[in-house]
PASEBA-1860 file (N, C-alpha, C; in nm, 3 decimals):
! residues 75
1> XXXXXXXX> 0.084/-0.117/0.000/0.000/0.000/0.000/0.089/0.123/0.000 ~ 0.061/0.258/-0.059/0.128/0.346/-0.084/0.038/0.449/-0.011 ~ 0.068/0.579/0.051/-0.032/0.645/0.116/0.022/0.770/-0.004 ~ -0.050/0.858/-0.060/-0.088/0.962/-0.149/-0.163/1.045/-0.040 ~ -0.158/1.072/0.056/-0.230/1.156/0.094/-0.217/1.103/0.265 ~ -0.194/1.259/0.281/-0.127/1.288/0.499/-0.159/1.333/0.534 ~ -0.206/1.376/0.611/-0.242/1.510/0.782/-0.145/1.559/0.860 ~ -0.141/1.613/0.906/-0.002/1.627/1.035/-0.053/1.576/1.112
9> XXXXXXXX> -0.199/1.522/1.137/-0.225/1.448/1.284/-0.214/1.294/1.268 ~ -0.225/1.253/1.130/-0.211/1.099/1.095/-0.105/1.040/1.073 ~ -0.062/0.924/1.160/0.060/0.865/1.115/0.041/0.771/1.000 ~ 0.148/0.752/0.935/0.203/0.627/0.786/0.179/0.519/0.919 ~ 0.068/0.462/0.896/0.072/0.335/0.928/0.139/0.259/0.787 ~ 0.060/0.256/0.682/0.154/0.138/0.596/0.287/0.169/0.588 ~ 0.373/0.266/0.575/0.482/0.262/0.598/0.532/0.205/0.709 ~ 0.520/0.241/0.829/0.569/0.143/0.952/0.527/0.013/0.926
17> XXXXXXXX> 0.448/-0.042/0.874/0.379/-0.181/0.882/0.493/-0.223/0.767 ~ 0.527/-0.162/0.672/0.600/-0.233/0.550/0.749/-0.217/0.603 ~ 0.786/-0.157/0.707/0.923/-0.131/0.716/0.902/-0.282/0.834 ~ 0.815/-0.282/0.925/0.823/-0.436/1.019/0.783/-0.503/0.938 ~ 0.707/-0.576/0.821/0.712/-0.674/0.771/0.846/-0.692/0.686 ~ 0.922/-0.576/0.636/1.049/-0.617/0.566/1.146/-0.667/0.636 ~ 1.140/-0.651/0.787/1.242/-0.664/0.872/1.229/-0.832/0.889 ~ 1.155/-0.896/0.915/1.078/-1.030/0.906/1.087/-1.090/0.809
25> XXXXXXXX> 1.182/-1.040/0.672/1.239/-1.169/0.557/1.356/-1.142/0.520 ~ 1.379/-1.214/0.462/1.551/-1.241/0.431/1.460/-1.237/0.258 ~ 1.515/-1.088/0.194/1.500/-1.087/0.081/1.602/-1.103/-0.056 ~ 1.572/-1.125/-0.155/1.665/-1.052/-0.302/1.564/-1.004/-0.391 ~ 1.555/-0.850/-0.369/1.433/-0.762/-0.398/1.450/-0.811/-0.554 ~ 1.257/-0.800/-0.578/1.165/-0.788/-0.484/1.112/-0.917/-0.430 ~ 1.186/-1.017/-0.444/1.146/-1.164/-0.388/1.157/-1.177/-0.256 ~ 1.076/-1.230/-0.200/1.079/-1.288/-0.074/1.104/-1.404/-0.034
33> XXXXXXXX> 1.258/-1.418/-0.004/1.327/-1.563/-0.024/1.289/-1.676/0.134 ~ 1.261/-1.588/0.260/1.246/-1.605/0.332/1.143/-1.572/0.435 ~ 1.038/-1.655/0.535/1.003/-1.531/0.637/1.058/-1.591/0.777 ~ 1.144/-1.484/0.820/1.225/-1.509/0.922/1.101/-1.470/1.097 ~ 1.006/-1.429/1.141/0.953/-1.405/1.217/0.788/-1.391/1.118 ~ 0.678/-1.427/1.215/0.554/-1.419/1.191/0.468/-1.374/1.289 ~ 0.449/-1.287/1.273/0.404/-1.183/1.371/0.236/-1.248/1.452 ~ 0.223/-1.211/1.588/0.105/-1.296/1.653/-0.017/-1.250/1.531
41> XXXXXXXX> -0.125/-1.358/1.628/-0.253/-1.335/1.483/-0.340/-1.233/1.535 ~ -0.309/-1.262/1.657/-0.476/-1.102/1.718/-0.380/-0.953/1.680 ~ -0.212/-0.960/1.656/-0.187/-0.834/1.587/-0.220/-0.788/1.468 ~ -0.200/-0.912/1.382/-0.244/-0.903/1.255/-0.385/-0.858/1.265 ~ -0.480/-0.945/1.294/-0.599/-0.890/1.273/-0.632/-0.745/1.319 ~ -0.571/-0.696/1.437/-0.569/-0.562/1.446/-0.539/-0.522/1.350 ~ -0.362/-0.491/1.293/-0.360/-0.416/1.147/-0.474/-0.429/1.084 ~ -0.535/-0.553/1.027/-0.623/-0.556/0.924/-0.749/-0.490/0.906
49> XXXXXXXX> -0.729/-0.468/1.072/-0.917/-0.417/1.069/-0.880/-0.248/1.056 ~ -0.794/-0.197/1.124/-0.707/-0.095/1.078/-0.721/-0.008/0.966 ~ -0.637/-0.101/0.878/-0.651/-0.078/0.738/-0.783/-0.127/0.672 ~ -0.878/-0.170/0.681/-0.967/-0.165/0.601/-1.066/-0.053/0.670 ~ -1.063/0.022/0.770/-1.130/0.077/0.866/-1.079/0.240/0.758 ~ -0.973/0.249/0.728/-0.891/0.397/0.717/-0.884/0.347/0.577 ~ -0.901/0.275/0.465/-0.976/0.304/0.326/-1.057/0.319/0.347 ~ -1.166/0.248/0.423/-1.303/0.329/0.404/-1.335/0.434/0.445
57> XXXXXXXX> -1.259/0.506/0.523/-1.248/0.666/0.555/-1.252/0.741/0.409 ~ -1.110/0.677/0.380/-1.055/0.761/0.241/-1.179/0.721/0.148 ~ -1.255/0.623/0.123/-1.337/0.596/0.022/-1.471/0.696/0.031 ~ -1.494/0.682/0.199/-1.589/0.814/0.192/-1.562/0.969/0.166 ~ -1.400/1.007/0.168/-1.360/1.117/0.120/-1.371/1.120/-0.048 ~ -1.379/1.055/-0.154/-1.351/1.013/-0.263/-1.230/0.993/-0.314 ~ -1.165/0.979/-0.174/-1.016/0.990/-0.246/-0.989/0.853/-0.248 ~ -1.053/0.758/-0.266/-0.971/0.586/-0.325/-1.106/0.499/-0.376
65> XXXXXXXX> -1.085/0.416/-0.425/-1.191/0.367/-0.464/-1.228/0.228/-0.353 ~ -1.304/0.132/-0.420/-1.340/0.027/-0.351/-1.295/-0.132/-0.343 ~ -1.190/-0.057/-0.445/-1.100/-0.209/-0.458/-0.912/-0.214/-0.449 ~ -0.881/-0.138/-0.385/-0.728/-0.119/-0.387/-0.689/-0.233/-0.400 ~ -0.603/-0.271/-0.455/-0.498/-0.370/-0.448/-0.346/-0.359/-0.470 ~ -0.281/-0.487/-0.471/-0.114/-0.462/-0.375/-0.052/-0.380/-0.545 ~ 0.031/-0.344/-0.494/0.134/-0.314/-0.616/0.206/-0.427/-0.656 ~ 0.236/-0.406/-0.794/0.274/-0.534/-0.872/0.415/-0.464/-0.880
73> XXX> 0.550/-0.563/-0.836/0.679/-0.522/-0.867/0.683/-0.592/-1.010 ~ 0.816/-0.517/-1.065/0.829/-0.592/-1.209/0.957/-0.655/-1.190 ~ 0.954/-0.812/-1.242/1.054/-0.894/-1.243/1.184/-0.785/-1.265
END
């Protein structure tokens, strides 16, 4: 996820979330050769509800639509 749009009162959650999930593999970008730690599941589900909680913010602003999906790296 990429955030396009900040507040001064809102933190980059996906940025922090993508900098601790990168820390958790042993990569050779953009492959993920490894996952070295797996984070508990009631955290995860926190993030998740999180993030689907704060697109639908942005979706009621018009600023994203209703189907985001991941970014595609290129081989």
């Amino acid at each position: 996820m990429q955030s396009f749009y900040r507040l001064p009162t809102a933190n980059s959650m996906a940025t922090a979330l993508d900098i601790r999930l990168r820390d958790n593999q042993r990569r050779d970008k953009p492959t993920v050769l490894e996952v070295l730690r797996v984070e508990p599941r009631q955290l995860v589900e926190r993030w998740t509800a999180q993030l689907c909680a704060a697109v639908a913010w942005l979706e009621s602003l018009g600023l994203t639509h209703n189907d985001p999906a991941p970014r595609q790296h290129a081989p």
